[in-house]
C-alpha positions as CSV (number, residue, x, y, z in Angstrom):
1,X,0.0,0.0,0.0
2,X,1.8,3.1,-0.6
3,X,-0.5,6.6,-0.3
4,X,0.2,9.9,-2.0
5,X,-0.9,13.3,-0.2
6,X,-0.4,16.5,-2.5
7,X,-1.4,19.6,-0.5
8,X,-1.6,22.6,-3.1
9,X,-0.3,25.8,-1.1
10,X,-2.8,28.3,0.3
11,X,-2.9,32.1,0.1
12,X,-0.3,33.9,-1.8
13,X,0.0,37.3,-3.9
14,X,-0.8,36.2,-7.3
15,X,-4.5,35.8,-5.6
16,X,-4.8,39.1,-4.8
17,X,-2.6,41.4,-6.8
18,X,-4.0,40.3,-10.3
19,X,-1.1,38.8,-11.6
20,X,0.2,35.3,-13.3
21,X,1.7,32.7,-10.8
22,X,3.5,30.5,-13.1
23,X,7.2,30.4,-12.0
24,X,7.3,34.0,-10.7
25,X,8.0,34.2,-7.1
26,X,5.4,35.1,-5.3
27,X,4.9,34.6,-1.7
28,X,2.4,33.3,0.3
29,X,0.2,36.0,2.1
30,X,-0.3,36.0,6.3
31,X,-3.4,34.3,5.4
32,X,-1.6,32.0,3.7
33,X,0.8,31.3,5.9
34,X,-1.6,30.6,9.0
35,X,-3.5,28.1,6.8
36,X,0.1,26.2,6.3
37,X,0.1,26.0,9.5
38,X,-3.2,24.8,10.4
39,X,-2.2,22.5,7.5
40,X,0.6,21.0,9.2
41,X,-1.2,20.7,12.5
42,X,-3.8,18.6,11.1
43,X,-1.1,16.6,9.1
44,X,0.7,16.2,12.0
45,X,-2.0,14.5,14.3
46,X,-3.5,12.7,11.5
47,X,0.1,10.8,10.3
48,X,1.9,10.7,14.2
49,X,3.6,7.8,14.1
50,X,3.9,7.4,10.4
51,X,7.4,8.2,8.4
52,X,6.4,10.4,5.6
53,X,8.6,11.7,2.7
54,X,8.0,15.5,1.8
55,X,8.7,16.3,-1.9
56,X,7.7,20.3,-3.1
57,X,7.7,22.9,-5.6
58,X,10.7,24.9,-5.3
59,X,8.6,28.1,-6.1
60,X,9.0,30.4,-3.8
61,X,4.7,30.2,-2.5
62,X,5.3,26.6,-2.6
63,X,8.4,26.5,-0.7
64,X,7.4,28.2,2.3
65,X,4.4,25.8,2.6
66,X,6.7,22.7,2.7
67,X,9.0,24.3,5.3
68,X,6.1,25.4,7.4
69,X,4.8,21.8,7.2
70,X,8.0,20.2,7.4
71,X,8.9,21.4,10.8
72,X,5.3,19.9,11.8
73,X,6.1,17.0,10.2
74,X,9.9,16.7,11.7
75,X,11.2,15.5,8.2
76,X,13.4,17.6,5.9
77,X,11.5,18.4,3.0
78,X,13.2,17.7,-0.9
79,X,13.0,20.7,-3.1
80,X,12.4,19.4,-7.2
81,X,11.4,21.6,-10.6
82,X,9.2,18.5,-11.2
83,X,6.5,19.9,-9.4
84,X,6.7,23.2,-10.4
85,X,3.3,25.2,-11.7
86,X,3.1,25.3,-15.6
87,X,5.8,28.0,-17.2
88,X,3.7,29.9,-19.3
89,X,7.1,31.7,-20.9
90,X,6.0,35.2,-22.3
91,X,3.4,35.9,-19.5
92,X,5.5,35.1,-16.3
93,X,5.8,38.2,-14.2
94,X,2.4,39.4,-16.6
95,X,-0.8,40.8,-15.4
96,X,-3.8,38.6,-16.0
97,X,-5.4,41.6,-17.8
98,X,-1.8,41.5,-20.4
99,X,-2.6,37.9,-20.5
100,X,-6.0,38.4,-21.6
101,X,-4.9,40.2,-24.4
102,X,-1.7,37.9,-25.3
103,X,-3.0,34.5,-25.4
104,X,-2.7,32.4,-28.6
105,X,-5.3,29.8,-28.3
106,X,-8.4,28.6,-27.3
107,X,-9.0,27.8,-23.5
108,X,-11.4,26.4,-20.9
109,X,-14.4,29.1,-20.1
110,X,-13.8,31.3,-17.1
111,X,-10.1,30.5,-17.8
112,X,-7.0,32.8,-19.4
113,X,-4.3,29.9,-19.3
114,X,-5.7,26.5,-19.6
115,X,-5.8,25.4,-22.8
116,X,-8.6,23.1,-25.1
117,X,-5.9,21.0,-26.7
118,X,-3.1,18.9,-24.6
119,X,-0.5,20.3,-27.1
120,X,-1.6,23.8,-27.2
121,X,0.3,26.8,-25.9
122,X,-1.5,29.6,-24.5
123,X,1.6,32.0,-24.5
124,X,4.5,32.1,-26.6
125,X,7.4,29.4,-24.6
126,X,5.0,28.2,-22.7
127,X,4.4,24.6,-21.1
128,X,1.7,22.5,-23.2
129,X,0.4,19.9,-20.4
130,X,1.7,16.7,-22.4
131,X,5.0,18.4,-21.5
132,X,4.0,19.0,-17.7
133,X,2.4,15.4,-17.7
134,X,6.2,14.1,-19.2
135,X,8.0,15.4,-16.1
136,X,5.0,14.8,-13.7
137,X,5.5,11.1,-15.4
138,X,9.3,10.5,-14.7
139,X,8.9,12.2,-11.1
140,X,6.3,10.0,-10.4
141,X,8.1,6.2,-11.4
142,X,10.7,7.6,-9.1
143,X,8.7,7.9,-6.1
144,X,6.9,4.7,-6.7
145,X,9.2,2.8,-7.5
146,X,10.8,3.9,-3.7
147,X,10.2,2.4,-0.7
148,X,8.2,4.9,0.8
149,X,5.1,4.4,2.0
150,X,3.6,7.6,2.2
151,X,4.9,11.0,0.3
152,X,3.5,14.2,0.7
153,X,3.5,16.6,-2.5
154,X,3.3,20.2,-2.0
155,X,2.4,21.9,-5.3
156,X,0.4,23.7,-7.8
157,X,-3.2,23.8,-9.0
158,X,-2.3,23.0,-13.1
159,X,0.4,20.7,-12.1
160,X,-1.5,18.7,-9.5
161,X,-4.6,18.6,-12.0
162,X,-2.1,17.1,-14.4
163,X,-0.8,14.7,-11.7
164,X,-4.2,13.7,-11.1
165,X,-5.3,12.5,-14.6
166,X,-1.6,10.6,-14.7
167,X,-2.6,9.0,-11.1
168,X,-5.9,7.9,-12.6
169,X,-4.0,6.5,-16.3
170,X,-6.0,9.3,-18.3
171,X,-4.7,9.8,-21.8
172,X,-4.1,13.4,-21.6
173,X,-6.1,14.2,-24.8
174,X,-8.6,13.6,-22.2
175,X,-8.5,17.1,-20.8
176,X,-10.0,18.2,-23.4
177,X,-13.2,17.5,-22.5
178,X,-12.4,17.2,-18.8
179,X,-10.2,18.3,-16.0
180,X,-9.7,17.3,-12.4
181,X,-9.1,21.0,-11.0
182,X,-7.8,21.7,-7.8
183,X,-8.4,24.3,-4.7
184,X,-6.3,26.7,-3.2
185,X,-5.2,25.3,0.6
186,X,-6.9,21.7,-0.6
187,X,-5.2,18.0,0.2
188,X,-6.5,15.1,-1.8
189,X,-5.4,11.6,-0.5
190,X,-4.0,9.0,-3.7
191,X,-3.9,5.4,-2.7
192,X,-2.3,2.7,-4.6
193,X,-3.1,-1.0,-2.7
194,X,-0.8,-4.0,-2.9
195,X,-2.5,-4.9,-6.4
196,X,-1.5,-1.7,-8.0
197,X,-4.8,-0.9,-8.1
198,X,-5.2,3.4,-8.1
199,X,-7.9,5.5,-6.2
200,X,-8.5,9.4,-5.9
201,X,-9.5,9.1,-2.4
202,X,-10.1,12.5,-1.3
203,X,-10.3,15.5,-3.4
204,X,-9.1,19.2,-2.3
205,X,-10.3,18.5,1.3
206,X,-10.2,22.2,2.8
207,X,-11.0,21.6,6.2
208,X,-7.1,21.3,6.6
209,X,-7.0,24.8,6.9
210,X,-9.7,25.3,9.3
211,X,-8.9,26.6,12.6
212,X,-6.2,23.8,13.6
213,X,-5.3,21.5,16.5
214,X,-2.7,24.0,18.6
C-alpha cells in the first residue's frame, strides 16, 4: 500500500494582486501562511507515528508551505522543478489583464491559461500539459518505484490537475473534455493498494486549513 498526499499551497499574492503565478516568485500571504500551519497541525495528528517523505515545488509560495509543514512533520523536505506550476514563458511576471490580451489559443471558459488542446500553448514558450504530464511522469516512477510508503506533494493547481489524470492513467487528450481541478489550501489523498490498483481518495479536502489543533 503506498498513499500519495499532494497539499496545493494556500494564500499567496498572485490571488490578490491580479497577476500570473506561473514560475514567478510570489509569496504566500499571512493568510496563507496561517493556513500552512493549520495544515501542518492537522497533518501532524492525522500521520503521528507514520514516516512520511516530503517532496515540493521549489517556487517560492510553494516552498514556504513545505518548510512550514515540514517542521510539523519533523522531516526535511526535498525541493524538485518536477512539481513546479506550468511555465507559461512570455506571461510570467504578466498581469492577467496582459494575459488576456496575449493569449494564442483557445482555452477552458472562465479560464486565461488553460488550454482546449493537450498540445496547445497559451503564450508564446509556454508549457503545453503533455510536456507538464512528461516530467510529472518520470517524477512519479521515481517515487513509486521507492520504498516509501507515504509521500507528501506540495504543489500547484495546473500541475496537480495534471498529476491527477496521470494518477488515474487518463490519456491526456482527455482534458480536453475534462479536468480534475484543484483548490487553493486543498489536500487530496491517492492510494495505490498492494494490487496496484489506483484511487482518488479525497479531493481538495479544505478543512485542513480550518482553525487547527494547537
Amino acid at each position: 500500500m503506498k498513499t500519495i498526499i499532494t497539499i496545493q499551497h494556500p494564500e499567496s499574492e498572485q490571488h490578490l494582486n491580479r497577476m500570473i503565478g506561473s514560475w514567478a516568485d510570489w509569496q504566500l500571504t499571512s493568510r496563507g501562511t496561517a493556513q500552512a500551519r493549520s495544515i501542518g497541525a492537522h497533518l501532524a495528528a492525522e500521520l503521528e507515528g507514520r514516516t512520511c517523505i516530503l517532496y515540493s515545488s521549489d517556487l517560492l509560495r510553494t516552498w514556504q508551505t513545505a518548510e512550514i509543514l515540514a517542521e510539523r512533520l519533523g522531516v526535511v523536505p526535498v525541493f524538485t522543478d518536477a512539481l513546479r506550476e506550468f511555465n507559461l514563458g512570455a506571461a510570467v511576471g504578466k498581469s492577467k489583464v496582459w494575459a488576456r490580451e496575449h493569449v494564442q489559443c483557445a482555452t477552458w471558459q472562465g479560464s486565461i491559461d488553460w488550454p482546449l488542446s493537450a498540445d496547445d500553448r497559451p503564450f508564446r514558450g509556454a508549457e503545453s500539459k503533455r510536456e507538464v504530464g512528461e516530467r510529472l511522469s518520470h517524477f512519479l516512477e521515481k517515487i513509486m518505484a521507492s520504498d516509501a510508503e507515504t509521500i507528501l506533494l506540495v504543489s500547484h493547481d495546473g500541475t496537480l490537475s495534471i498529476l491527477f489524470a496521470l494518477w488515474l492513467e487518463l490519456d491526456l487528450n482527455m482534458l480536453e473534455r475534462c479536468n480534475i481541478a484543484g483548490r487553493s489550501g486543498g489536500v487530496s489523498f491517492l492510494r495505490e493498494d498492494d494490487d496496484g490498483r489506483r484511487s482518488l481518495v479525497r479531493l481538495n479536502d479544505l478543512s485542513y486549513i480550518q482553525p487547527n489543533l494547537e
